[in-house]
N, C-alpha and C positions, 0 to 999 in steps of 0.2 A: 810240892804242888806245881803243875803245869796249868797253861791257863792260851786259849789261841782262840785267835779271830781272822773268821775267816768272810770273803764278801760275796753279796747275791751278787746278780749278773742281769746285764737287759741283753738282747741280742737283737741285732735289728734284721741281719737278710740270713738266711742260710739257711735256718732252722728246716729240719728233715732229712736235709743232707747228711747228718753228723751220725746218722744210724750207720752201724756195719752192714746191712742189709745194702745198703746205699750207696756209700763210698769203697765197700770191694767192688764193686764193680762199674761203678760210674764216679766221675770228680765228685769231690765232697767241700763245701768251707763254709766259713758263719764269719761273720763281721758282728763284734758284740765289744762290752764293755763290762768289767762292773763299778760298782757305783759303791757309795759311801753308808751301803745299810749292810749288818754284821752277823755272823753264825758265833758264837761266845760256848765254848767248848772247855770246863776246868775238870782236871783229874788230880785226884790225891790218893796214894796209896791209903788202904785202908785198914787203920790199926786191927789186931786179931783179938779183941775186945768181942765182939758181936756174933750175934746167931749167923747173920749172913754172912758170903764172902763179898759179893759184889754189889752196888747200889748205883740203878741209873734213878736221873732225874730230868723227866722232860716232861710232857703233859700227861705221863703218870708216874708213878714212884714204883720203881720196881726192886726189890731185895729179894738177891738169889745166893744160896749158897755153891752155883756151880756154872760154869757158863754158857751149857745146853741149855738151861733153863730160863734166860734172857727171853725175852718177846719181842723187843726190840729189833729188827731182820738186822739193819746194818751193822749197831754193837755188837750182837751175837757175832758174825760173821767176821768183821775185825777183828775181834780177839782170837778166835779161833786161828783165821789168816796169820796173824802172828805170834801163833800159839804160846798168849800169855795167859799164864796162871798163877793169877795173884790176886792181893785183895786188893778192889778200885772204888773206887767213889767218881762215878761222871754226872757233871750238870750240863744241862744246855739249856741255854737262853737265846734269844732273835730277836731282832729289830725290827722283822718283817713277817705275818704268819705262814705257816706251813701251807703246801699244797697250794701257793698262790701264783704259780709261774713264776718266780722269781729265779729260779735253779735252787729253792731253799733245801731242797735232799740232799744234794751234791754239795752243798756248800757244807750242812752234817758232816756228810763222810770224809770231804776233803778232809774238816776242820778237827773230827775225830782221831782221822790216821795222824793227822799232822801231832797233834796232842801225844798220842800211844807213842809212836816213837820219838816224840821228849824226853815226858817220863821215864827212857828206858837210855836214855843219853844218848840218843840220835838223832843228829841231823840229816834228812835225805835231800835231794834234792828235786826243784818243782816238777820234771819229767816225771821222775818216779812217783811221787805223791799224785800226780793225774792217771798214770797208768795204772797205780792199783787201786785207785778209788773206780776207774772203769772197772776193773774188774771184778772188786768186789758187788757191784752196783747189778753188772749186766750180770755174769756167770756165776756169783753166789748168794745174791739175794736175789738173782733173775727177774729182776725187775724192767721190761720194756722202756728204755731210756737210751738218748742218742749220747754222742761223744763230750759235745759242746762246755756241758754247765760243770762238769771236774775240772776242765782244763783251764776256764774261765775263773774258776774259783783259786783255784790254785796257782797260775801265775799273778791271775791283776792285769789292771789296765785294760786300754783301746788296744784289740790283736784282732789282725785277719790269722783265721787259723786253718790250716789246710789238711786235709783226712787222706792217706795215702791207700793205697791198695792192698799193702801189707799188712794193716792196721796200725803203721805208725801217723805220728802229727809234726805239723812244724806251727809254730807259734812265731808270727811277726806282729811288733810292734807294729803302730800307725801313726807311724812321727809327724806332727803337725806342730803347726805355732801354736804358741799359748791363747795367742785372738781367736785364731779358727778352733779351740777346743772349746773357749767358752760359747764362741759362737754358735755350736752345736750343742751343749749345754743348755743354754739360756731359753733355747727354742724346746726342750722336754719337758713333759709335764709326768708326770704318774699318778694314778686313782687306783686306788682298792676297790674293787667292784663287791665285795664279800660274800661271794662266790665260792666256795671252795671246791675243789673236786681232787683226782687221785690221774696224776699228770701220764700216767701208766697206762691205765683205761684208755686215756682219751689217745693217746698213741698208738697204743693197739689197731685202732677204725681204719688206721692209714699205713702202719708197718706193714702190718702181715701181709698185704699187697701193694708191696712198695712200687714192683715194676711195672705197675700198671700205669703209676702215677708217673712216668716219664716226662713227660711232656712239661709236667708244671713245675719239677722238680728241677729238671735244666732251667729253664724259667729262673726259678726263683736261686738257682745256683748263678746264674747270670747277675743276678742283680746286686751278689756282691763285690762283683767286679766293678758293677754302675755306680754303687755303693761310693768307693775305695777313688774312683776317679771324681767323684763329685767333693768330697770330702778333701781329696788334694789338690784338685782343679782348681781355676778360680770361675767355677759356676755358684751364681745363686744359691746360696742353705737351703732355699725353699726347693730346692730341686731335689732335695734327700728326703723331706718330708711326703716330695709327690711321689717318691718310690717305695716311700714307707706303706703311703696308702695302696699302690700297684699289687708290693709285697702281700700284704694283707687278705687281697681281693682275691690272689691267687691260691693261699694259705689257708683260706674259706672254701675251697674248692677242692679241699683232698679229702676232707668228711665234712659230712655233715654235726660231729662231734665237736669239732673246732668252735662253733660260736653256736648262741640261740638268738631268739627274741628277743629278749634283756639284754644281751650283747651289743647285739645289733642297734638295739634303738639304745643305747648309751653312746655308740660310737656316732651313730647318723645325729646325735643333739651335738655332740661336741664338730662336726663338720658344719652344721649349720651355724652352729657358735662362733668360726675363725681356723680351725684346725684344720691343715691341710694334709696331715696322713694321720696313720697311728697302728695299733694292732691289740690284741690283746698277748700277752707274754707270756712263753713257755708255748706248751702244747697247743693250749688254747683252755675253751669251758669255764672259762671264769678267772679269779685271781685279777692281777692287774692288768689296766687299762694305760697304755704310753701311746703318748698324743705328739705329733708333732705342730706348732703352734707359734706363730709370732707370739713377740712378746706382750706389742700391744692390742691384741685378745685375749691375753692370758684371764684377766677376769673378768670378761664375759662367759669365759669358757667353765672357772669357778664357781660362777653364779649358778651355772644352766646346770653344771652336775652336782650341784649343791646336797646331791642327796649321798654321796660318793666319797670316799674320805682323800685328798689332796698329801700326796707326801712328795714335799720339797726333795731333791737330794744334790747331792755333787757327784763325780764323776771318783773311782777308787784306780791307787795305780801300787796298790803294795802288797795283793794277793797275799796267800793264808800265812799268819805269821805267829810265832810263838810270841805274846807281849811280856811273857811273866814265866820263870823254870827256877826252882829252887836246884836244878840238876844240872852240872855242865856238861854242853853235847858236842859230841863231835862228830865230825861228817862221816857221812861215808857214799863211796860211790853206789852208780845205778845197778843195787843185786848184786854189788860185788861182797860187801860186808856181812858178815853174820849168813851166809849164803843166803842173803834173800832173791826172791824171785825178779821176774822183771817179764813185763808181757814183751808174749811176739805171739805171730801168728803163722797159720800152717795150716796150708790150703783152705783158709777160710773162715778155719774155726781159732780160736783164742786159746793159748795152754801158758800156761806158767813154767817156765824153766829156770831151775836154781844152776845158778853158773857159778 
């Protein structure tokens, strides 16, 4: 039995940028984090006892005897991707629901790939685990989704990450002292709006004509720079809050999909409550609501979204990890092992090359 946990993500500036649409051909970065809420991913070989060969378990039970026959887009396509033919038993469990902007998809896939090559005595390492969870995400379950919430899930931690042209990434930490992390902690708040929607849709409204959206897109690619200096600076915290709300304002302005009415008036009660920026996370349309917030508003702000569920969290710095392997793994480099692949790009488009 393998057993991995993998963490959602909040992202505070960049979001939009992290599409290939985006960053081949303009700078692309996100300033994000994740946080102490989990993607719980166990596999067990499955004795050859039963009608079926395979059995997922997530919020429905599926038993297939073959692995076309999965519903599941991203299981299906994992297995397939590492053309494993065996009998499995997968559960997933989460801490946070689905479709809620949290990156809870990618935190799946990461926490899935990571699992599959357990089970199969491999260790890979974080690059590779984010590059083929991209891919399996955008080019085989073709799903409309930026770079950000693989990479996020899969290293861990406060990282400014940056989108090249090539379709590679670099991932830097954001070394600060222990004061100024809580400090920037202490002031987040998160709500559940229970909201749910399909983070793909709502990206669609603003992908497909990304180049349109220039203007607000350098914008908000700017402000993870402001972001990055306020946070190392020694400016005011509240001055990352007032760019939280800037970001927001401008992030409301690439569709109209992005926020509603209920949005809106949840976010305009908590500004009148104390809260000096916030946004709603991920694409947008619902899921949760992160509030930037002194502390002593915090329960004013409580009170006024009282209708909203309030989840405490801490800050995660140990991206996707196997906690439990009845198998021992050993490493293996990027694509170099078992001739697995390893993404590059060429001329624009995404291909897989086994080196």
């Amino acid at each position: 039995m393998v057993i991995s946990r993998t963490p959602y993500r909040i992202s505070f500036f960049g979001g939009g940028t992290d599409f290939p649409g985006w960053f081949m051909n303009h700078p692309g970065s996100v300033l994000s984090t994740s946080i102490d809420k989990y993607c719980y991913i166990s596999l067990r070989d499955l004795p050859p006892f039963f009608e079926h060969k395979i059995r997922v378990v997530y919020s429905r039970i599926e038993t297939c005897r073959h692995v076309n026959e999965i519903q599941h887009p991203v299981v299906r396509n994992a297995l397939e991707f590492l053309k494993l033919d065996r009998g499995l038993e997968i559960h997933h469990d989460g801490d946070l629901p689905a479709r809620s902007g949290m990156g809870s998809s990618s935190s799946f896939t990461v926490g899935l790939l990571n699992a599959l090559y357990a089970i199969c005595g491999n260790e890979i390492s974080r690059k590779q685990l984010a590059s083929e969870s991209i891919y399996i995400e955008q080019d085989l379950v073709k799903d409309v989704v930026g770079c950000q919430d693989q990479i996020a899930a899969a290293y861990g931690g406060l990282n400014h990450i940056e989108f090249k042209k090539n379709g590679d990434f670099n991932v830097n930490p954001v070394h600060l002292s222990e004061r100024r992390v809580e400090e920037l902690r202490s002031h987040l708040m998160l709500f559940y709006t229970g909201i749910q929607r399909n983070s793909s849709e709502v990206a669609k409204t603003y992908v497909e004509h990304i180049e349109q959206k220039q203007i607000v897109l350098k914008k908000m690619h700017q402000m993870v720079h402001d972001g990055l200096d306020i946070l190392k600076g020694n400016s005011d915290i509240k001055e990352f809050g007032k760019l939280m709300h800037d970001a927001w304002m401008a992030k409301r302005s690439l569709s109209a999909e992005v926020s509603n009415i209920t949005l809106d008036d949840y976010y305009r009660r908590a500004i009148s409550t104390g809260a000096i920026g916030g946004k709603i996370t991920g694409a947008g349309g619902g899921g949760f609501l992160l509030l930037f917030v002194l502390p002593k508003h915090q329960a004013k702000v409580i009170n006024e979204l009282s209708d909203l569920v309030h989840i405490p969290f801490q800050f995660d710095t140990s991206g996707s990890t196997i906690l439990y392997s009845e198998i021992p793994c050993k490493k293996i480099n990027d694509g170099i092992s078992q001739g697995m692949p390893m993404l590059n790009v060429i001329n624009g488009s995404r291909v897989i090359n086994a080196r």
